[in-house]
N, C-alpha and C positions, 0 to 999 in steps of 0.2 A: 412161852417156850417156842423157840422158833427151830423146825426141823428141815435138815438139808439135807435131801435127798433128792434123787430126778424125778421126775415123772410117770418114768418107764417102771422103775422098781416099784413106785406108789402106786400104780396099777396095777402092778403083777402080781402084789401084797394082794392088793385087796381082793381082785379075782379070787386068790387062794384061800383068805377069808370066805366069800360068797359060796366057791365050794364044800367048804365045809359046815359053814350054820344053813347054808340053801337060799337062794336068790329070794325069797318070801321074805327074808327076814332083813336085807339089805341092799336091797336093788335100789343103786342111785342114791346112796344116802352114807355112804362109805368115805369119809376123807383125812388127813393125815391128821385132824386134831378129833376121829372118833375113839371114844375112849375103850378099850376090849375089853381086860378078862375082870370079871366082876360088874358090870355096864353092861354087856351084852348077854342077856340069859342062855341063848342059845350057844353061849363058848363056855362049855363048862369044860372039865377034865379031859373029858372023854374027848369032847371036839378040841379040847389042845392039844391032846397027843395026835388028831389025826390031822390038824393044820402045821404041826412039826413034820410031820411026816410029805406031806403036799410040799412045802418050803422045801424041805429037804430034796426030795426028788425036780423037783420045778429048777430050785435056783443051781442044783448038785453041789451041794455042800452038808455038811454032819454039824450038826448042832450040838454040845459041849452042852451038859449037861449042866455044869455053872451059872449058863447064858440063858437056862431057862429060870427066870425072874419077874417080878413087876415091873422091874423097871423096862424092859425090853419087850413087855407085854402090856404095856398102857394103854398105849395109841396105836394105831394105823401105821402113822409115821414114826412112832419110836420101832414098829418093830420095821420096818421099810427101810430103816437107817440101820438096823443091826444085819439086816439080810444086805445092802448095798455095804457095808462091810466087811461080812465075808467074801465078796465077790470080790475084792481087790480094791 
């Protein structure tokens, strides 16, 4: 699965990741094929509601309750691609 996204956004993702499970748990090891919610212990509910919340403030967009899924929650970069389109 090849994801197209920039750079910029796959960073910004992942930052916002790193804030939220804590730089112990992902420092330099974060890239668009890490897999998240279920793979990372540290993203459980509680850290998704508050990396929705980070995204949401960070990229200023509302996240559609729909769009909260697996699919958009796999990867790094699936969700890098769901955030680089809401931005236009």
């Amino acid at each position: 699965m090849t994801i197209d996204t920039t750079e910029a956004t796959l960073d910004r993702v992942g930052e916002a990741i790193t804030e939220v499970i804590g730089p112990d748990h992902s420092a330099g090891t974060l890239t668009a094929d890490t897999l998240l919610f279920g793979s990372l212990p540290e993203l459980d509910s509680l850290a998704l509601v508050e990396l929705i919340t980070v995204l949401e403030d960070r990229f200023g967009f509302e996240m559609d309750e729909d769009d909260i899924n697996a699919e958009v929650f796999e990867s790094v970069g699936s969700l890098a691609e769901y955030v680089r389109g809401q931005l236009g």
